[in-house]
NUGU-427535 format. One record per residue: residue number from 1; residue in three letters; x negated, y, z of N, C-alpha, C, O, CB in turn. Coordinates in steps of 0.1 Angstrom, whole numbers. Atoms other than C-alpha are relative to their C-alpha. Glycine has a CB too. Layout:
<sites>
+------+-------+-------+-------+-------+-------+-------+-------+-------+-------+-------+-------+-------+-------+-------+-------+-------+
: miza : lumvo :   n.x :   n.y :   n.z :  ca.x :  ca.y :  ca.z :   c.x :   c.y :   c.z :   o.x :   o.y :   o.z :  cb.x :  cb.y :  cb.z :
+------+-------+-------+-------+-------+-------+-------+-------+-------+-------+-------+-------+-------+-------+-------+-------+-------+
:  NUM :   ALA :     X :     Y :     Z :     X :     Y :     Z :     X :     Y :     Z :     X :     Y :     Z :     X :     Y :     Z :
...
+------+-------+-------+-------+-------+-------+-------+-------+-------+-------+-------+-------+-------+-------+-------+-------+-------+
</sites>
This chain:
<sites>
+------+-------+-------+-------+-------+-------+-------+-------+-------+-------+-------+-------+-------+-------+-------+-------+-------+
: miza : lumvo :   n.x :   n.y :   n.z :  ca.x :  ca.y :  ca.z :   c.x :   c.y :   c.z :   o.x :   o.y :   o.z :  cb.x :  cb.y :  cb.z :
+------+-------+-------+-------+-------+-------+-------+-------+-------+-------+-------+-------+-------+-------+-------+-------+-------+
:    1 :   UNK :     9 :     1 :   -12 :   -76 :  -100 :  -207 :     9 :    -1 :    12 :     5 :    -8 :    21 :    -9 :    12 :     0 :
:    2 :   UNK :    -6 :     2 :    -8 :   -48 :   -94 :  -185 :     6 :   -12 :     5 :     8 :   -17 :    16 :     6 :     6 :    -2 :
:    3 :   UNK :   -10 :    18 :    -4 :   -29 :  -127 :  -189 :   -11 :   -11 :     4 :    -7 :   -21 :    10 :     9 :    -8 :   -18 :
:    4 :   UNK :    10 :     6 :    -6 :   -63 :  -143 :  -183 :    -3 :     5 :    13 :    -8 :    -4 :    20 :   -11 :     0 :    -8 :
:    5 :   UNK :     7 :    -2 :   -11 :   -71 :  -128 :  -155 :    13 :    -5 :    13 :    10 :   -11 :    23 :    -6 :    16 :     1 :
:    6 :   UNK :   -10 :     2 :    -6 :   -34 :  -130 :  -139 :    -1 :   -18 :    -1 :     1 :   -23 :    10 :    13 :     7 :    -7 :
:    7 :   UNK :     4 :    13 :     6 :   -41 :  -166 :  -152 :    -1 :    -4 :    14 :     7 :    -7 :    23 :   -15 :    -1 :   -11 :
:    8 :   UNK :    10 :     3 :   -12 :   -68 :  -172 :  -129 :     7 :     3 :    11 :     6 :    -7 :    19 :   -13 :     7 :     0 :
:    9 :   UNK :    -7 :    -6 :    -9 :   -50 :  -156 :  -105 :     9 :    -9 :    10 :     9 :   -13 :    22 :     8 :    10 :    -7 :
:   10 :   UNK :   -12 :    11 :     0 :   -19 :  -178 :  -106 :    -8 :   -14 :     4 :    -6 :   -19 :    15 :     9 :    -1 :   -17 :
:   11 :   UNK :     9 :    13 :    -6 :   -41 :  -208 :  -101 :     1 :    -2 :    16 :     8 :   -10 :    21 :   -16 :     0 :    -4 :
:   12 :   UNK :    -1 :     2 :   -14 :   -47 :  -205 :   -64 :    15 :     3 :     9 :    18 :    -4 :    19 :   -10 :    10 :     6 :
:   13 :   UNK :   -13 :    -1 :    -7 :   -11 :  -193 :   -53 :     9 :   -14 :    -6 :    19 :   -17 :     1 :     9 :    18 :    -5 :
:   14 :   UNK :    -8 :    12 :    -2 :     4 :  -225 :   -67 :    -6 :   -10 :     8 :     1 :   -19 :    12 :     5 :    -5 :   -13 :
:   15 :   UNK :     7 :     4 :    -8 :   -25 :  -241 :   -46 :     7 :     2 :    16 :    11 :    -6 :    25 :   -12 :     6 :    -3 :
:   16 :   UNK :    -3 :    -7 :   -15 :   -15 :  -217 :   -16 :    16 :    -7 :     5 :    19 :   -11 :    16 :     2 :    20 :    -3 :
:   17 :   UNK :   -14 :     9 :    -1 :    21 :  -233 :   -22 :     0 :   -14 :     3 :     3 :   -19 :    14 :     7 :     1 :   -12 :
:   18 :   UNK :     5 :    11 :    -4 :    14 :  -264 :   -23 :     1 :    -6 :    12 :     9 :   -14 :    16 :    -9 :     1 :    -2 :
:   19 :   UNK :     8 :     5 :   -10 :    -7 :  -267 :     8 :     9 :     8 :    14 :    10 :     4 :    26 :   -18 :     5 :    -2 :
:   20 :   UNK :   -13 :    -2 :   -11 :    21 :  -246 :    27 :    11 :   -10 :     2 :    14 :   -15 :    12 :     8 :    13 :    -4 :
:   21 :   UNK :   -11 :    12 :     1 :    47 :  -270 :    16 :    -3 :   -16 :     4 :     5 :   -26 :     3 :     4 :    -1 :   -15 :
:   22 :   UNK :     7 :    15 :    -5 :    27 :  -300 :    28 :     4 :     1 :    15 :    12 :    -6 :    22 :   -20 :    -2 :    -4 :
:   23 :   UNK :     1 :    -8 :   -16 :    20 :  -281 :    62 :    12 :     0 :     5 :    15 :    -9 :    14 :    -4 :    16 :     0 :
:   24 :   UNK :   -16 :    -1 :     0 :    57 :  -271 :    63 :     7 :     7 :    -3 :     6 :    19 :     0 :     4 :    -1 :     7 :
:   25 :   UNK :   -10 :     1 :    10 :    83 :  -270 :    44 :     8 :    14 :    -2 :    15 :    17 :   -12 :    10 :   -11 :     4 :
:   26 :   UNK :    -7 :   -20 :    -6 :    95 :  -231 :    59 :   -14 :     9 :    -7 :   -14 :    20 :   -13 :    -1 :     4 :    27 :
:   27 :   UNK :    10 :   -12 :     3 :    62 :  -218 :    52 :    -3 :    -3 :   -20 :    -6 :     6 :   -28 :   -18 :    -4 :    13 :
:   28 :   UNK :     4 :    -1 :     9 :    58 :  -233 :    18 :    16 :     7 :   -11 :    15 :    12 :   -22 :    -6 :   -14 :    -1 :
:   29 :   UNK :   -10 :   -11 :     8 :    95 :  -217 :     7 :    -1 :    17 :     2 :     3 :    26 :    -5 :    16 :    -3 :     5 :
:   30 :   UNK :     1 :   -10 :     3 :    85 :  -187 :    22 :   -12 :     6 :    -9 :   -11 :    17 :   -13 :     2 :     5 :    10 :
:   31 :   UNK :     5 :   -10 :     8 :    57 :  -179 :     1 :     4 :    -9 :   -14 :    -1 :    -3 :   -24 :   -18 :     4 :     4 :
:   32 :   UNK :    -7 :     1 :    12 :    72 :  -197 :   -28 :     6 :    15 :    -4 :     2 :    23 :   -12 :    11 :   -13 :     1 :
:   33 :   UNK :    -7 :   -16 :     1 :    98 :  -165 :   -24 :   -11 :    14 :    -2 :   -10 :    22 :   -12 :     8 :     2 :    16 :
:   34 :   UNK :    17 :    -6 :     0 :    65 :  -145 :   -19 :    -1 :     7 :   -11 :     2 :    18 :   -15 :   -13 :   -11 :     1 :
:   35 :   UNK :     9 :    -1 :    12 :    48 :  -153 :   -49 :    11 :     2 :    -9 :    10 :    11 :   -18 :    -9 :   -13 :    -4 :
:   36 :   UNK :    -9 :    -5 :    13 :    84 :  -156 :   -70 :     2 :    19 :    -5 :     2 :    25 :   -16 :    16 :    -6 :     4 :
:   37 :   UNK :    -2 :   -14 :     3 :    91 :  -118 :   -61 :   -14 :    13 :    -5 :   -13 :    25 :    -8 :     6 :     4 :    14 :
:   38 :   UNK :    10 :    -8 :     3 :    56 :  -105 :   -66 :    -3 :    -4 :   -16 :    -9 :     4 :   -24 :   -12 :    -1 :    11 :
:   39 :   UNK :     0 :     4 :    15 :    59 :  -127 :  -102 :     3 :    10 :   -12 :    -3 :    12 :   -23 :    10 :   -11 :    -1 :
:   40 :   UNK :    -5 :    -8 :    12 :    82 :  -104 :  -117 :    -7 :    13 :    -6 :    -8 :    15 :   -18 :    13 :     3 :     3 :
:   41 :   UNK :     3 :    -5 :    12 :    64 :   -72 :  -122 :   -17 :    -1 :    -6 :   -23 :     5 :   -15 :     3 :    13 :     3 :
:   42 :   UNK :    14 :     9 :     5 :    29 :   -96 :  -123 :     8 :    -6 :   -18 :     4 :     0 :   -28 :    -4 :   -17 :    16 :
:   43 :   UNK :    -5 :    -1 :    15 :    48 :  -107 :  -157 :     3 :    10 :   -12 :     2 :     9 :   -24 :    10 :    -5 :     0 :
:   44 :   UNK :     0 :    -8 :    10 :    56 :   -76 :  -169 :   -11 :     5 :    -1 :   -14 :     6 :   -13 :     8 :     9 :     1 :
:   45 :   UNK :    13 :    -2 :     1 :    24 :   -65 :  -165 :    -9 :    -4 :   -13 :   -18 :     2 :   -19 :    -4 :    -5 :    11 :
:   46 :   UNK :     6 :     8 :     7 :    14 :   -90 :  -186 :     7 :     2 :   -18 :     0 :     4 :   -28 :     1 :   -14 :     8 :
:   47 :   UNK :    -8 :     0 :    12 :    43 :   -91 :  -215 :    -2 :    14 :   -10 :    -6 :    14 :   -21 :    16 :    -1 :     4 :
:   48 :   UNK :     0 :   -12 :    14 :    45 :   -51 :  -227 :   -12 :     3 :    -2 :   -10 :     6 :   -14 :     6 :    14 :     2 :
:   49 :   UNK :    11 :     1 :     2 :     9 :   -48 :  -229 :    -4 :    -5 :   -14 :   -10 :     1 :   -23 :    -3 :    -6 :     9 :
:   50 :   UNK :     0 :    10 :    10 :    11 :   -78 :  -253 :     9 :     8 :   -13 :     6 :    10 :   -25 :     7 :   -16 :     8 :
:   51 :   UNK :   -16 :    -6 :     7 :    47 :   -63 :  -267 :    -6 :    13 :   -10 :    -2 :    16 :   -21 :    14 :     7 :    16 :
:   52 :   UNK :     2 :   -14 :     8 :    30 :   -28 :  -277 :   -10 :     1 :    -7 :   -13 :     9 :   -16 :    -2 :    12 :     8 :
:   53 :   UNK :    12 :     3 :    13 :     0 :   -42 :  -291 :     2 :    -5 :   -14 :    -3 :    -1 :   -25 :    -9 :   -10 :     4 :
:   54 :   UNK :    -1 :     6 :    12 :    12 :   -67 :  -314 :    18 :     4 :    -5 :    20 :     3 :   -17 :    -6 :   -19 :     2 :
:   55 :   UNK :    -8 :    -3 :     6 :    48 :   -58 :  -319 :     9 :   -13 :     4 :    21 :   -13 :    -2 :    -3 :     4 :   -13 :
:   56 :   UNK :    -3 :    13 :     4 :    56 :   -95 :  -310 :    11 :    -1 :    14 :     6 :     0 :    24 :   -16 :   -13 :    -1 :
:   57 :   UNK :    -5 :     6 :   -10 :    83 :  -104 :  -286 :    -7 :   -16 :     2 :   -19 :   -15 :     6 :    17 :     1 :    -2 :
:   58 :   UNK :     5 :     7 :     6 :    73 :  -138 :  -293 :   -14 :    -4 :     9 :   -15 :   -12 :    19 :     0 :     7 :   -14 :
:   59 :   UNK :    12 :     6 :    -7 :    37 :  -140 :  -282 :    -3 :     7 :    12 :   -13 :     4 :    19 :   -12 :     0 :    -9 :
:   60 :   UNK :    -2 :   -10 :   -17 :    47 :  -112 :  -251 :     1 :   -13 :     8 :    -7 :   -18 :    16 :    19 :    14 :     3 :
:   61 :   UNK :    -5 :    12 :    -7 :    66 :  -143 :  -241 :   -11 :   -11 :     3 :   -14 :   -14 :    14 :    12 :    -6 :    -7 :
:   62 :   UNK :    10 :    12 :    -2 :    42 :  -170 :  -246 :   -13 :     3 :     4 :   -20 :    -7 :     3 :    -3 :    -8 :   -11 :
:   63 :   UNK :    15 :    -6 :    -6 :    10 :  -155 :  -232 :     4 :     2 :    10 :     0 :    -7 :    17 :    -8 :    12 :    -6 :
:   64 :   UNK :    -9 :     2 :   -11 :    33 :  -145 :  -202 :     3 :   -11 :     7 :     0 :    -9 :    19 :     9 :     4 :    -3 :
:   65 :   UNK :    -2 :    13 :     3 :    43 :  -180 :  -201 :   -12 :    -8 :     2 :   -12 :   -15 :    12 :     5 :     1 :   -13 :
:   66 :   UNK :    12 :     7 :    -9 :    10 :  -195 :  -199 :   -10 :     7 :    10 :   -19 :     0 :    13 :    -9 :    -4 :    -9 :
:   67 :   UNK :     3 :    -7 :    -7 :    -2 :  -170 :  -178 :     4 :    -6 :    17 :    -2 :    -9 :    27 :     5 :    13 :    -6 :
:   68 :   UNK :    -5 :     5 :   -12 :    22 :  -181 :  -154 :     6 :   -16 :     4 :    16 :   -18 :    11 :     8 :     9 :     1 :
:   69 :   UNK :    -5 :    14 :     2 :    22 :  -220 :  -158 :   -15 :    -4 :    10 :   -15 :   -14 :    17 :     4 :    -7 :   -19 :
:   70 :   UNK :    11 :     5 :    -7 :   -12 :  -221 :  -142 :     1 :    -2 :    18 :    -7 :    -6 :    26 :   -11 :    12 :    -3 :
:   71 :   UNK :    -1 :    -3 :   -12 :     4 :  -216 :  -111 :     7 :   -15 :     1 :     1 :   -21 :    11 :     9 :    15 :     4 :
:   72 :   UNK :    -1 :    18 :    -1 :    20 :  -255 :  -114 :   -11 :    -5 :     2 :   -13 :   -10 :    13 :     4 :    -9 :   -13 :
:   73 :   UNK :    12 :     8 :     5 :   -13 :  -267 :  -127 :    -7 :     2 :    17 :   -14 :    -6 :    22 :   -10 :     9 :   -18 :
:   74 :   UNK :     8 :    -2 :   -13 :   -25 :  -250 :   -91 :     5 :    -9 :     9 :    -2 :   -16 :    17 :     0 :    13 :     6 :
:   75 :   UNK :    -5 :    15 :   -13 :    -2 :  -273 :   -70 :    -1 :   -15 :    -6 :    -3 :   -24 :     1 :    21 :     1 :     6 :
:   76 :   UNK :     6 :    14 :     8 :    -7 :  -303 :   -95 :   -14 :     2 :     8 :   -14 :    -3 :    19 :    -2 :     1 :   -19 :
:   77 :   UNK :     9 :     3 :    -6 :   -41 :  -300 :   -86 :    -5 :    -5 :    13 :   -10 :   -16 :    16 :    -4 :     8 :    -2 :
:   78 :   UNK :    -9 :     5 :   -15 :   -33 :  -297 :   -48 :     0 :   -19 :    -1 :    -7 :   -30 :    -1 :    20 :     8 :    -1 :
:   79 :   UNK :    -7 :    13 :    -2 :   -14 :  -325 :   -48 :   -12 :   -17 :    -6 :   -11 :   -29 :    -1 :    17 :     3 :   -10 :
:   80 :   UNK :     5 :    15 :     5 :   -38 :  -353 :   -67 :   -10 :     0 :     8 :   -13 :   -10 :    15 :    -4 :    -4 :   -16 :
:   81 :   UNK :    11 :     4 :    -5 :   -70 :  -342 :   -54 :    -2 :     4 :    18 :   -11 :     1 :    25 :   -10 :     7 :   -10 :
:   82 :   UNK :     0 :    -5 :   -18 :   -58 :  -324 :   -14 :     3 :   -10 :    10 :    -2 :   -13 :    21 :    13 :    12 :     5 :
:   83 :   UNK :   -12 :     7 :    -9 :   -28 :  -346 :    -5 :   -10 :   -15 :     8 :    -8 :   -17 :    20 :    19 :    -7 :   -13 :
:   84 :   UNK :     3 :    11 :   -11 :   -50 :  -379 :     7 :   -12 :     7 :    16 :   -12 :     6 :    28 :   -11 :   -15 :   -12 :
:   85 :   UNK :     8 :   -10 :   -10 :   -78 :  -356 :    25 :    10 :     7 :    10 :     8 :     9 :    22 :   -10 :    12 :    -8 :
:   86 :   UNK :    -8 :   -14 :   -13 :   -51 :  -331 :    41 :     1 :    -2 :    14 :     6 :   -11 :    20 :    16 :     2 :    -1 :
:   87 :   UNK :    -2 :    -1 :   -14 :   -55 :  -320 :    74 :    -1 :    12 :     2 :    -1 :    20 :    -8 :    -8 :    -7 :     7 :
:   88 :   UNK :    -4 :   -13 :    -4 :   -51 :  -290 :    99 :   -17 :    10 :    -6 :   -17 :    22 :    -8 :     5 :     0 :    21 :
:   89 :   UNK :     8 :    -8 :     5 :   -86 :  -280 :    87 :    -3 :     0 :   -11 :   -13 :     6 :   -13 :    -9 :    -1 :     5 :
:   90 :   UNK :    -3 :     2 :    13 :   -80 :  -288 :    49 :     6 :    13 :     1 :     0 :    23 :    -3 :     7 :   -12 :    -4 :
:   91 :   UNK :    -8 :   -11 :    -2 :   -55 :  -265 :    56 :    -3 :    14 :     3 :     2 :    24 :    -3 :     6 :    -3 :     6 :
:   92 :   UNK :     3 :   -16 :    -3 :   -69 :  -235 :    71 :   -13 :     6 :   -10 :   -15 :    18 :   -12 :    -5 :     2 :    18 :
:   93 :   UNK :     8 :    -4 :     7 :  -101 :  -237 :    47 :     9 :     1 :   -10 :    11 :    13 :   -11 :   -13 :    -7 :    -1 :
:   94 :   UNK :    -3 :    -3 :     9 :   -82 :  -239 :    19 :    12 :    15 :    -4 :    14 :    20 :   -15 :     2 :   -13 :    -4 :
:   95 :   UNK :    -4 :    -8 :    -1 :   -57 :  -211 :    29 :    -9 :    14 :     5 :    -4 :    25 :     6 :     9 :    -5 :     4 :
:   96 :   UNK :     5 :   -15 :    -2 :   -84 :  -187 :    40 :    -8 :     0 :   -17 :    -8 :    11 :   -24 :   -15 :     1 :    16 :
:   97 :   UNK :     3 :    -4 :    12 :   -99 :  -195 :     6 :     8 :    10 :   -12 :     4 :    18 :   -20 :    -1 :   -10 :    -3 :
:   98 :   UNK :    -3 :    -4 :     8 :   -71 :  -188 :   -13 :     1 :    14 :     0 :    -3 :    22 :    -8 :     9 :    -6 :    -3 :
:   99 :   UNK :     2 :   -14 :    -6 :   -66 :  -156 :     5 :   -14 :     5 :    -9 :   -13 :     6 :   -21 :    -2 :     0 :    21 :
:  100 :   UNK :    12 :    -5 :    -2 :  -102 :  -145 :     2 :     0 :     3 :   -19 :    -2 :    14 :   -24 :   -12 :   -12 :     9 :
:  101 :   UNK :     0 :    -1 :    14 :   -98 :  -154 :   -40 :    12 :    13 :    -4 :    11 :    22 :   -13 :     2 :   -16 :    -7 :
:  102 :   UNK :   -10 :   -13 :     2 :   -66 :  -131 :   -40 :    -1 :    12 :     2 :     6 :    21 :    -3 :     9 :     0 :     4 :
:  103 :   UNK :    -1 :    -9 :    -6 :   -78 :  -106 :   -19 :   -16 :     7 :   -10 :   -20 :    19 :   -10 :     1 :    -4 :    19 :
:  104 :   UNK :    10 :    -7 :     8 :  -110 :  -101 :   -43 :     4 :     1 :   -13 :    -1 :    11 :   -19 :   -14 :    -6 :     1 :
:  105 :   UNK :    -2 :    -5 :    15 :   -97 :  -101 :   -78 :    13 :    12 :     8 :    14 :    22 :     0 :     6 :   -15 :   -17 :
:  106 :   UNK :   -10 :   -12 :     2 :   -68 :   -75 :   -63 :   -10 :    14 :     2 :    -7 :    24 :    -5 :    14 :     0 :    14 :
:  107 :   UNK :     6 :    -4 :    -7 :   -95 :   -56 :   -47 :    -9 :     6 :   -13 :   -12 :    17 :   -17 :    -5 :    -8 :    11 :
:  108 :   UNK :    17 :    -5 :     8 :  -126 :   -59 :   -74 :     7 :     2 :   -12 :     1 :    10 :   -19 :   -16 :   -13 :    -2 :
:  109 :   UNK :    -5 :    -4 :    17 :  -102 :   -58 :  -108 :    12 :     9 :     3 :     9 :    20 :    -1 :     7 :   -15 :   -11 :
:  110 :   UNK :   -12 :    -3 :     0 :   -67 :   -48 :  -100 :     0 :    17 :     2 :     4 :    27 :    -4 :     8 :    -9 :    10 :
:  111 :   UNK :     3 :   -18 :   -11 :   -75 :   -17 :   -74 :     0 :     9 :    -8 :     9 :    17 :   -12 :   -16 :     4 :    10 :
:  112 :   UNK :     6 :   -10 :     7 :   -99 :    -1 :   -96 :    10 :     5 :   -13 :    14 :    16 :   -13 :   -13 :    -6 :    -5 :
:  113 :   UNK :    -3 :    -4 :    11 :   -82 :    -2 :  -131 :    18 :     6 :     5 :    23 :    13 :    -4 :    -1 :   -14 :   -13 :
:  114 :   UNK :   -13 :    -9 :    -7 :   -46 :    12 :  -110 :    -4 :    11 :     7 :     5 :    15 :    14 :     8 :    -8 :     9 :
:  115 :   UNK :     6 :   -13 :    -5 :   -67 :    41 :   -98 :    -3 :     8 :    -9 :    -2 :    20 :    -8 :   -10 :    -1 :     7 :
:  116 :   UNK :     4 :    -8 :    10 :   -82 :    50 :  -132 :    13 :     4 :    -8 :    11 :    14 :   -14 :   -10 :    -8 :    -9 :
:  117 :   UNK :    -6 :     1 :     5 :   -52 :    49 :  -147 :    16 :     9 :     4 :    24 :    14 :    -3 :    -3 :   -11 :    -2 :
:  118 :   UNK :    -8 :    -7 :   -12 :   -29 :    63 :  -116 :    -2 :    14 :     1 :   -12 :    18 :    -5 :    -4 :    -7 :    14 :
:  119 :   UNK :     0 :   -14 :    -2 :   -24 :   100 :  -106 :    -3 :    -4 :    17 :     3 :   -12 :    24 :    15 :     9 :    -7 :
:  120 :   UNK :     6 :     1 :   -14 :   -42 :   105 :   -72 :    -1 :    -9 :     9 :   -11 :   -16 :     8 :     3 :     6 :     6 :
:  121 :   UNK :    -5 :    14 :    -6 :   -31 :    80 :   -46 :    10 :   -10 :     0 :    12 :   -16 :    11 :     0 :     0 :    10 :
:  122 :   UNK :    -6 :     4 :     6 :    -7 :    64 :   -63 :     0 :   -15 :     2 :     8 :   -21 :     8 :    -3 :     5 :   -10 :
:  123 :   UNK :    11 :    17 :     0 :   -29 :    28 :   -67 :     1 :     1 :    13 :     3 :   -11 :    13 :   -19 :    -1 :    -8 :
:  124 :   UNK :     1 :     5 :   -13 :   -29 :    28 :   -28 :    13 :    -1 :     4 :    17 :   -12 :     9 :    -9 :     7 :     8 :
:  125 :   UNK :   -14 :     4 :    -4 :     6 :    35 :   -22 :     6 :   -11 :    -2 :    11 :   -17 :     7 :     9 :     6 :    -3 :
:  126 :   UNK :    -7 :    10 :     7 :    19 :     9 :   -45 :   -12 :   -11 :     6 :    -9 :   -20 :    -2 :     1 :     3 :   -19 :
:  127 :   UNK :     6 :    11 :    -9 :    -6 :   -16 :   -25 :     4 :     0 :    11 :     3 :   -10 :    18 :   -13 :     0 :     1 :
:  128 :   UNK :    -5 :    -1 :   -12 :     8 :    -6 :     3 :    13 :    -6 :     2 :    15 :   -15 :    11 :     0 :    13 :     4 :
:  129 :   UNK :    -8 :     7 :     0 :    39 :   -14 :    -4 :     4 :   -15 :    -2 :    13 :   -22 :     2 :     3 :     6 :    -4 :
:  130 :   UNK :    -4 :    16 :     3 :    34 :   -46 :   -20 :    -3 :    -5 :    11 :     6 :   -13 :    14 :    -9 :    -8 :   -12 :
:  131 :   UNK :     3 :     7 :    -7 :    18 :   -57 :     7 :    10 :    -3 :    17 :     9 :   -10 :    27 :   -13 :     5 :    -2 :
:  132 :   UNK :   -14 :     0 :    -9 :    50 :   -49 :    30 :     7 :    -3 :    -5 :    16 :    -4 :     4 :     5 :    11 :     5 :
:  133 :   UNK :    -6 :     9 :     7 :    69 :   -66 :     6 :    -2 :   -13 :     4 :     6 :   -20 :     9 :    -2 :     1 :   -11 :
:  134 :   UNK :     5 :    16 :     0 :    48 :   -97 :     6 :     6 :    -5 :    17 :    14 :   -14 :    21 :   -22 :    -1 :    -2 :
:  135 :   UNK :    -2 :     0 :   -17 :    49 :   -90 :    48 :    17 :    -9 :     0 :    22 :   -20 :     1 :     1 :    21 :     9 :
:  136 :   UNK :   -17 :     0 :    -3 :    88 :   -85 :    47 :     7 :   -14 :    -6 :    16 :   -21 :    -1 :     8 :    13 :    -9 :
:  137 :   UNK :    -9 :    13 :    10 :    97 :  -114 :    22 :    -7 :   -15 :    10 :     2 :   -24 :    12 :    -8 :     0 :   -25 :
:  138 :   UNK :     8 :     8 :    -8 :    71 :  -139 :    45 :    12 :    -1 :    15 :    19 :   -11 :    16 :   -18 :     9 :     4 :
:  139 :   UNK :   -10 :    -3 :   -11 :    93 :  -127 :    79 :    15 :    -2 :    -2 :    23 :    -4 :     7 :    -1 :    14 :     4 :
:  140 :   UNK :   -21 :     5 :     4 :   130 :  -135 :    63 :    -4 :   -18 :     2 :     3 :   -25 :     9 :     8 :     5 :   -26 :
:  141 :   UNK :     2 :    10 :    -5 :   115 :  -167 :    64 :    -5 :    -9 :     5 :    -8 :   -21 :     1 :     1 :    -3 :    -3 :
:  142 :   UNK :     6 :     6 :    -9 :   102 :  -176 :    93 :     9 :    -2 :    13 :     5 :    -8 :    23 :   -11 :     7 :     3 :
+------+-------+-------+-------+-------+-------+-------+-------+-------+-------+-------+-------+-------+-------+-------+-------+-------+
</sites>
């Protein structure tokens, strides 16, 4: 369920890339960097889960793996069906979108099951920070 949902997830941020990198070329490496650093423990997330269920390095990897290939398939998409339409309001709808889709599965799936699972405020700190991460890693390259 996880790697599906990270899945889905991954879809719009290679979109979000994309349509930065069209826009320009600063903004679409910095959230390339972004999304690479928030990738890694979005993968683990995904792998030991897999790893402690079935025992499998193996299908940790490949479920991981397609989990996180959707994020091509999101700037593929981009690119065949955005790139002739693109413009500055292409652009801002489709980046408040992607926002808006990230900002509700972290919100309506992620939040919750890192609260049930978390010791007190825990699940908010660790949002907090990511999200001064994401900030901080955005500002190195601007």
């Amino acid at each position: 369920v996880t790697a599906l949902a990270i899945g889905i997830h991954n879809l719009p941020e290679g979109l979000a890339t994309f349509v930065g990198t069209l826009a320009d070329p600063a903004i679409g490496m910095a959230i390339a960097v972004a999304i690479a650093v928030h990738n890694i423990p979005e993968g683990i997330s995904v792998s030991v889960p897999i790893y402690f269920a079935t025992g499998s390095r193996k299908k940790a990897f490949w479920l991981s793996f397609l989990s996180g290939v959707s994020e091509p398939i999101g700037a593929l998409i981009g690119y065949t069906i955005l790139r002739p339409i693109f413009s500055e309001t292409v652009f801002g709808i489709l980046f408040a979108s992607v926002a808006g889709i990230m900002v509700f599965i972290s919100l309506d799936e992620l939040l919750p099951a890192a609260r049930e699972y978390g010791e007190g405020h825990l699940a908010i700190y660790g949002l907090i920070c990511g999200m001064a991460v994401m900030a901080l890693s955005l500002l190195l390259f601007m």
